[in-house]
C-alpha positions in Angstrom: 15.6 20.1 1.2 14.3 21.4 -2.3 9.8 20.6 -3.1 11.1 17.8 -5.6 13.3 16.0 -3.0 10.1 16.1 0.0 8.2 15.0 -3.2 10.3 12.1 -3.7 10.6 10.9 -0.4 6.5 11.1 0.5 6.1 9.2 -2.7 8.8 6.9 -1.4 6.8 6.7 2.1 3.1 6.3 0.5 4.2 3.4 -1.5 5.7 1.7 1.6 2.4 2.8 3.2 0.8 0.9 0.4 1.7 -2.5 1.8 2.1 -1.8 5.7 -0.6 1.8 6.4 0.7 2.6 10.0 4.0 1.4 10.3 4.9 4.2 7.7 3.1 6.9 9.9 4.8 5.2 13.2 8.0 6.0 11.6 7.3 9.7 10.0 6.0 10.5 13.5 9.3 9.1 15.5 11.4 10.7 13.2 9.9 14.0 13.4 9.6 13.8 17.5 13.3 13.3 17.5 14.0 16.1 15.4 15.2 14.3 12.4 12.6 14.8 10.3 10.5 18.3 9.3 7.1 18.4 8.9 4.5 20.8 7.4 3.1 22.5 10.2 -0.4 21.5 9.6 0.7 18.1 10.2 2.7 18.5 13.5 0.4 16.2 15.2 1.9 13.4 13.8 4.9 13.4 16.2 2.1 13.7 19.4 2.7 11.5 22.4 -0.7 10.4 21.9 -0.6 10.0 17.9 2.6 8.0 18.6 1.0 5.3 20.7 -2.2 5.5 18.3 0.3 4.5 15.3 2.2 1.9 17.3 -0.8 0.2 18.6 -2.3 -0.1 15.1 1.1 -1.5 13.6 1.6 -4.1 15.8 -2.4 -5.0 15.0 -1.2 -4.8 11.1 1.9 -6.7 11.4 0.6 -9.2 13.3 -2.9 -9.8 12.2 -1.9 -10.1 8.4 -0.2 -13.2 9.1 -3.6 -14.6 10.0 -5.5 -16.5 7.5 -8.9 -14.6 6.7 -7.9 -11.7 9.4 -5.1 -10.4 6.5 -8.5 -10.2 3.8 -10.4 -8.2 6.9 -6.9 -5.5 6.8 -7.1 -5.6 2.7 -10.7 -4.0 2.7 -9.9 -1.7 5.0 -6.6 -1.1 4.0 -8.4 0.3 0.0 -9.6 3.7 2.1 -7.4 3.6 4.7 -4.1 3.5 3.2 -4.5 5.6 0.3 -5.5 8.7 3.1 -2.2 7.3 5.0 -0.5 8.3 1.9 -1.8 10.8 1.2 -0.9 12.4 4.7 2.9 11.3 4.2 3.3 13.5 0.8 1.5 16.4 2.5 3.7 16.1 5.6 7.1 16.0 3.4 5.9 19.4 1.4 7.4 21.7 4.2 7.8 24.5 1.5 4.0 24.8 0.3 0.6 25.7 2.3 -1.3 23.1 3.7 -3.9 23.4 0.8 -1.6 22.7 -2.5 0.2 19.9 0.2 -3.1 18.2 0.7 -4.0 18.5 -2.7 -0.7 17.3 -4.1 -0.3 14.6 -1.3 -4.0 13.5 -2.1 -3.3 13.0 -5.8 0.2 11.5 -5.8 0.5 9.9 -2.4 -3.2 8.7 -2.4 -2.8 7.3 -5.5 0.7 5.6 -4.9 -0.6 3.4 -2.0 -3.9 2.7 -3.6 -2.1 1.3 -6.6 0.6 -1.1 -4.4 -2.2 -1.7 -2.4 -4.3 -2.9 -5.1 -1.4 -4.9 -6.3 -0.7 -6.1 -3.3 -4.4 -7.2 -2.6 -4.2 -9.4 -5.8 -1.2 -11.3 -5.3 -2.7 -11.9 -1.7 -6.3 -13.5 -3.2 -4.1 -15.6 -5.8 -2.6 -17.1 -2.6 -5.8 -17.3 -0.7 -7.2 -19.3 -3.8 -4.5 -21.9 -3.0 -5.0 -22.0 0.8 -6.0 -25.7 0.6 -2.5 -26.5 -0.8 -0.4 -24.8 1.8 -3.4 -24.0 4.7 -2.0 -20.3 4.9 2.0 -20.7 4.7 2.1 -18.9 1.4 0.1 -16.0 3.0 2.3 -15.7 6.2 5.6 -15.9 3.8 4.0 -13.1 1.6 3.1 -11.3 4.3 6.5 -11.5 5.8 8.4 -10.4 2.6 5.4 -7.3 2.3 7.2 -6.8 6.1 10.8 -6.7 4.7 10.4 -4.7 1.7 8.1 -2.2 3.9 10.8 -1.5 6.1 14.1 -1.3 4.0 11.7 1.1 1.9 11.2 3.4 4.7 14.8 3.0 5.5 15.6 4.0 2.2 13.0 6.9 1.9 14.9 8.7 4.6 18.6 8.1 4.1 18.2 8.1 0.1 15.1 9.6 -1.4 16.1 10.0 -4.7 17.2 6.3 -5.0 13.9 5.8 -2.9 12.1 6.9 -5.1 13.4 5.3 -8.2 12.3 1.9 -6.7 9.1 3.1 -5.7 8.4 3.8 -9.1 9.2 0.6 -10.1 7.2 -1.3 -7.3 4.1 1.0 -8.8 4.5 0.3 -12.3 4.5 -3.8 -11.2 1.2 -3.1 -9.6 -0.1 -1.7 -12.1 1.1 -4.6 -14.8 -0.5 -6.9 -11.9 -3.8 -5.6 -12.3 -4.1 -5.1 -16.0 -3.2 -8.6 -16.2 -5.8 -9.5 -13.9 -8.1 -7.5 -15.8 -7.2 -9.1 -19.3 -7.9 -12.7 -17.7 -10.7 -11.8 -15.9 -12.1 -10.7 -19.3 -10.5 -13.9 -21.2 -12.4 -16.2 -18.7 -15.7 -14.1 -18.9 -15.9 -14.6 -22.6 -15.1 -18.3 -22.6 -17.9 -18.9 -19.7 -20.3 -16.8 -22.0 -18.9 -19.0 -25.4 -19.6 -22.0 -23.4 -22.7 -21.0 -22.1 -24.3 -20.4 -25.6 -22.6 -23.5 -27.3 -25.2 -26.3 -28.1 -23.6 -29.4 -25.7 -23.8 -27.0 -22.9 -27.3 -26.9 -23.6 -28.0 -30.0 -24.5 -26.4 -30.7 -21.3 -28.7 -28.6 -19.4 -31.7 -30.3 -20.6 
């Protein structure tokens, strides 16, 4: 398998990471124990009897705890550091083909920054929900959660029997994240300058006094 093809599949697996950290990891590691999967020998350990229960532990904890009201926010602050280094260990474990310097660097800037940006995209659709919680007491968050669960697992599915194909729709999962947050930005910006317009308008305070 060429550098460009590992490339596209750890990209693949770091956006997937991006929404579930460990499952990812869980996978990578099982894979590689079975001998269907080659990893850069610096990150051999992944495929450890011990790193294996480690992974499957913490995946049931993710998959099952993000369906909880107020637990899946706890996961979402964690997840900012966590899952861009889970990414960032997925690229550097694909790049078979390059020293475990230029794969740590290359995983750290592409992989890291893959899951950090569907994380981050993920993150705001799941507070948009939260801010409706007293409409649908935490169904919409379990449904998200749930489809974040589906589209996790077909994408590692596809990482490893289609990489380039993979990769094409991580791209696009990326690129939605980052539309999410500039458009969270822009209104966050629109509604800061109305509050300050209102603020400094006369009724407000005449209001006031």
């Amino acid at each position: 398998m060429s550098v460009v093809v590992q490339l596209m599949m750890g990209v693949s697996l770091a956006a997937c990471a991006g929404l579930r950290a460990w499952l990812p990891m869980l996978v990578v590691g099982l894979l590689a124990r079975g001998g269907y999967a080659h990893l850069n020998s610096s990150f051999e350990f992944l495929a450890r009897n011990d790193a294996l229960i480690v992974f499957g532990v913490a995946t049931v904890i993710e998959l099952v705890g993000d369906k909880i009201i107020a637990v899946d926010h706890f996961l979402d602050a964690v997840g900012t550091v966590v899952r861009p280094a889970v990414g960032t260990v997925l690229v550097s474990s694909m790049l078979t083909k390059l020293d475990r310097l230029a794969a740590v660097v290359l995983g750290l800037i592409v992989g890291g920054g893959a899951s950090f940006t569907v994380h981050a995209g993920k993150a705001l659709v799941r507070a948009k929900a939260s801010a409706l919680v007293p409409f649908h007491g935490g169904a919409a968050n379990a449904a998200i959660s749930v489809v974040e669960d589906l589209i996790s697992g077909v994408g590692l599915w596809i990482s490893v029997q289609l990489p380039v194909l993979a990769f094409v729709l991580a791209l696009a999962v990326i690129v939605t994240a980052i539309w999410l947050v500039i458009k969270f930005i822009k209104t966050g910006k629109r509604l800061f300058a109305f509050l300050t317009r209102w603020s400094a308008s006369p009724q407000a305070g005449q209001s006031d006094r």
